[in-house]
C-alpha positions as CSV (number, residue, x, y, z in Angstrom):
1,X,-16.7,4.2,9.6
2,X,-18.3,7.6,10.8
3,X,-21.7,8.6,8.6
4,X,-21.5,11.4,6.8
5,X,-24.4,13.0,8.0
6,X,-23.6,12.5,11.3
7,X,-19.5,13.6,12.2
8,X,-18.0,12.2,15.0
9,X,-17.6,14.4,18.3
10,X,-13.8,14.7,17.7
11,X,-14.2,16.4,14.6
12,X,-12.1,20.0,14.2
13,X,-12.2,22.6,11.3
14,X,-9.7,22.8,9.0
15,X,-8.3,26.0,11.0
16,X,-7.0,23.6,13.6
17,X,-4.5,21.3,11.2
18,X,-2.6,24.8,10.1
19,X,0.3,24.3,11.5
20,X,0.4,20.6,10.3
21,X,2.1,19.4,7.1
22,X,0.1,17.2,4.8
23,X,1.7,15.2,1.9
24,X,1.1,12.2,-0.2
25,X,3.5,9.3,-1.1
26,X,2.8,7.7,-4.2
27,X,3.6,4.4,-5.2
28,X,2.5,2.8,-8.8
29,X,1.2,-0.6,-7.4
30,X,-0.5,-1.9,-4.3
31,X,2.6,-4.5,-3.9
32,X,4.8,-2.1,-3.5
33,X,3.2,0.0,-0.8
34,X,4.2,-2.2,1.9
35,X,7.9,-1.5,0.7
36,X,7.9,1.5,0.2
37,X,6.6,2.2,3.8
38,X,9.2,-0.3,5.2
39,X,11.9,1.9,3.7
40,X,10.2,5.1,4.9
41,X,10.5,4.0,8.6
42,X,13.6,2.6,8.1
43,X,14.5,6.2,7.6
44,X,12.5,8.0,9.9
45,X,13.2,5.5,12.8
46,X,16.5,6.4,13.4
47,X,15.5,9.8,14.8
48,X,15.7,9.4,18.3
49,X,12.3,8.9,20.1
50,X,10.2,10.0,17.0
51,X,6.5,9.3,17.8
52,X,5.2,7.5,14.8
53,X,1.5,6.4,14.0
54,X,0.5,4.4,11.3
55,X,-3.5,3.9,10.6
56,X,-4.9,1.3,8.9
57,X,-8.4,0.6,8.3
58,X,-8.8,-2.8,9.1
59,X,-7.6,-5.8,11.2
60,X,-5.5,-7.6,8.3
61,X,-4.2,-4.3,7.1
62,X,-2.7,-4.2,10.9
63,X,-1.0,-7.7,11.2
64,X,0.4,-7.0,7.6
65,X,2.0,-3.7,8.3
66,X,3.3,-5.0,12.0
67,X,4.9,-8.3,10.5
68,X,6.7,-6.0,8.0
69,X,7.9,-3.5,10.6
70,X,8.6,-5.9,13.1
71,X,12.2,-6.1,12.4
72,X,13.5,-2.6,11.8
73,X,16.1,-1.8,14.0
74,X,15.9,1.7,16.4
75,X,11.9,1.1,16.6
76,X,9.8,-0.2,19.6
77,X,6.2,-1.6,17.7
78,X,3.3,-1.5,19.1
79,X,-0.5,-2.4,18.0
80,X,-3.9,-1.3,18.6
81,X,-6.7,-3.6,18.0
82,X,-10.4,-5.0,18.6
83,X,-9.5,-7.5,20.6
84,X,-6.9,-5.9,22.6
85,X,-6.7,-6.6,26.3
86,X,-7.9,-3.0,28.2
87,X,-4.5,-3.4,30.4
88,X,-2.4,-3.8,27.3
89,X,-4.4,-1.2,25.2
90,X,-3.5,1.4,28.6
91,X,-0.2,0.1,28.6
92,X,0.8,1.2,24.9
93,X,-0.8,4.6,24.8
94,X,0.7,5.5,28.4
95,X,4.5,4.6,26.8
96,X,3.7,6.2,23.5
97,X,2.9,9.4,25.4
98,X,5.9,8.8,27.9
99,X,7.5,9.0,23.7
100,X,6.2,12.2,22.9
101,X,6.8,13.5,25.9
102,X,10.7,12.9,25.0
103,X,10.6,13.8,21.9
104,X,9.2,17.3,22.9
105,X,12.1,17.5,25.6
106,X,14.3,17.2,22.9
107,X,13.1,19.4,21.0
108,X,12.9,22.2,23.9
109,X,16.8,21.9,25.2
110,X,20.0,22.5,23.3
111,X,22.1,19.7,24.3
112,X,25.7,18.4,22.5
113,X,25.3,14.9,21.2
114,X,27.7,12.6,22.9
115,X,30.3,11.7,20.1
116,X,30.8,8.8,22.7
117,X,27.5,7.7,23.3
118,X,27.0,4.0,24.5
119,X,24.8,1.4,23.2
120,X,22.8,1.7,26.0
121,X,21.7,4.9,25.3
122,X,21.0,4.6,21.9
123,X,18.5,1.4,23.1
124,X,16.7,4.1,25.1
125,X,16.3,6.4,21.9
126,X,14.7,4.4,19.8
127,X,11.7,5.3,18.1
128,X,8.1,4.6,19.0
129,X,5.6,3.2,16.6
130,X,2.1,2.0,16.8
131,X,0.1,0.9,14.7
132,X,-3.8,1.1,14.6
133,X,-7.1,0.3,13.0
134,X,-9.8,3.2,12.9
135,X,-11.8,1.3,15.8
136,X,-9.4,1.5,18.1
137,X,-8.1,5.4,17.7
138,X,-8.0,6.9,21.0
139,X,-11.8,8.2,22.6
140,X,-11.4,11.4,23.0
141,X,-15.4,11.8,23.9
142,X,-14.9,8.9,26.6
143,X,-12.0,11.1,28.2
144,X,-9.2,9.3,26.2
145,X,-6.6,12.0,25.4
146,X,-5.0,12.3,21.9
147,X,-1.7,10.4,21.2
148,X,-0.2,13.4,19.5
149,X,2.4,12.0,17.4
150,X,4.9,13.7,15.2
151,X,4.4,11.7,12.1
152,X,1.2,9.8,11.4
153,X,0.9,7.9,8.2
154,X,-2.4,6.9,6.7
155,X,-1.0,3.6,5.2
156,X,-4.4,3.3,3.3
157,X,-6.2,7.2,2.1
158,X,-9.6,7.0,3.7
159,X,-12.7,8.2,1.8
160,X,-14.4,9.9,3.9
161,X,-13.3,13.5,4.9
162,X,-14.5,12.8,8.9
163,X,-12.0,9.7,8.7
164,X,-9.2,11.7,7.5
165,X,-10.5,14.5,10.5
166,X,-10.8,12.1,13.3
167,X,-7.5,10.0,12.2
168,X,-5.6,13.8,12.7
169,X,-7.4,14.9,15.5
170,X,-6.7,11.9,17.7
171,X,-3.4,10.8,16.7
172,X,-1.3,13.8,15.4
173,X,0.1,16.4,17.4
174,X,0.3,20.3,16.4
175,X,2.9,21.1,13.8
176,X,3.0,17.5,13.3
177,X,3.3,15.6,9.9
178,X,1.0,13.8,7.9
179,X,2.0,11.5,5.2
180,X,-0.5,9.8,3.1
181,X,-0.2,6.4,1.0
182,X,-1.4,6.5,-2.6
183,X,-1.7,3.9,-5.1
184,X,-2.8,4.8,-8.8
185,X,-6.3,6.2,-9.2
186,X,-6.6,7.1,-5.3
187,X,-5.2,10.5,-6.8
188,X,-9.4,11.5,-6.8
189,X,-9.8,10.6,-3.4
190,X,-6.4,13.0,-2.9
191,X,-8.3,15.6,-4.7
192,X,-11.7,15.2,-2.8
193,X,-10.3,15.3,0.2
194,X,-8.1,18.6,-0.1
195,X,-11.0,20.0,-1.2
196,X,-13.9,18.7,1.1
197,X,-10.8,19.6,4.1
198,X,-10.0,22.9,2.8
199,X,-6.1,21.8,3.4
200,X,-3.2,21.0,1.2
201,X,-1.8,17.8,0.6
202,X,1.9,17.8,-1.6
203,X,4.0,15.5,-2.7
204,X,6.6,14.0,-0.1
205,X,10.1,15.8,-0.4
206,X,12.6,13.2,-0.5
207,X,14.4,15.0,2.4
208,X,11.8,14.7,4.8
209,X,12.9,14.2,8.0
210,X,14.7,16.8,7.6
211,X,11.7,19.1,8.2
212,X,11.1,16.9,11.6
């Protein structure tokens, strides 16, 4: 994890998340995180070619969140990890930013949605996910370039101000949204990090993706 007295090379001001939305999703227990995240997607996934990130912090957190996510429908799932073969670790961030790349061509055209549309193109719709532990966020300092997704969610709230920074900077794009898990008394570490940030973190609106 990055030292405090020393931020990583990544890091941005506050100035540059403006135009990104920061919120907190709070659940009352740790076993009900994992649900609660499971339903989230299961909402979110069915916008067609959203660009998702989740971080976790470490390599169990991963293989927890992937084996829960593994069978929603309308998502393709993807993982980052130590261990990761360097052709397969090119492999998912080049189709995760073949995603975004979509997603922002959506975005950009007006176009009618077929009332008729086959199953085949709603295969090629589906959402991308991936899921990754801190060690393996993109290097932006070794070239890498940032996945810049529309939603990232911090499945656990990191401590550390230059975690939360580096989390953002290589993983969510501008105007993107971040949604951060919180379990009981991680409502300080909410606090400390507005404050340490200089940003605002609100509650989750329960119609959010319709601010996608």
């Amino acid at each position: 994890m990055e030292s405090m007295e020393a931020p990583s090379p990544s890091f941005q001001s506050p100035s540059r998340f403006s135009q990104q939305l920061h919120f907190y999703l709070a659940v009352d227990r740790p076993q009900f995180k994992m649900e609660t995240v499971v339903e989230l997607l299961g909402v979110l996934g069915r916008r067609p070619w959203l660009p998702i990130i989740v971080c976790c912090s470490s390599r169990d957190e991963l293989d927890a969140v992937c084996s829960s996510l593994s069978t929603l429908p309308y998502i393709s799932l993807a993982a980052l990890y130590s261990d990761i073969a360097e052709r397969e670790r090119t492999k998912v961030l080049e189709e995760f930013r073949q995603a975004t790349i979509k997603w922002n061509q959506q975005l950009n055209s007006v176009v009618e949605e077929d009332l008729e549309e086959s199953e085949a193109t709603k295969e090629e719709k589906i959402s991308h996910l991936v899921v990754v532990t801190d060690v393996c966020l993109p290097l932006l300092s070794s070239g890498e370039s940032p996945l810049s997704a529309r939603v990232l969610i911090n499945y656990e709230l990191p401590t550390k101000k230059e975690t939360y920074t580096r989390r953002i900077t290589t993983c969510l794009a501008s105007g993107g949204i971040v949604i951060n898990m919180v379990v009981g008394g991680e409502v300080a570490t909410l606090k400390s990090l507005e404050e340490s940030s200089g940003i605002i973190i609100a509650e989750m609106p329960i119609n959010i993706s319709e601010i996608l």
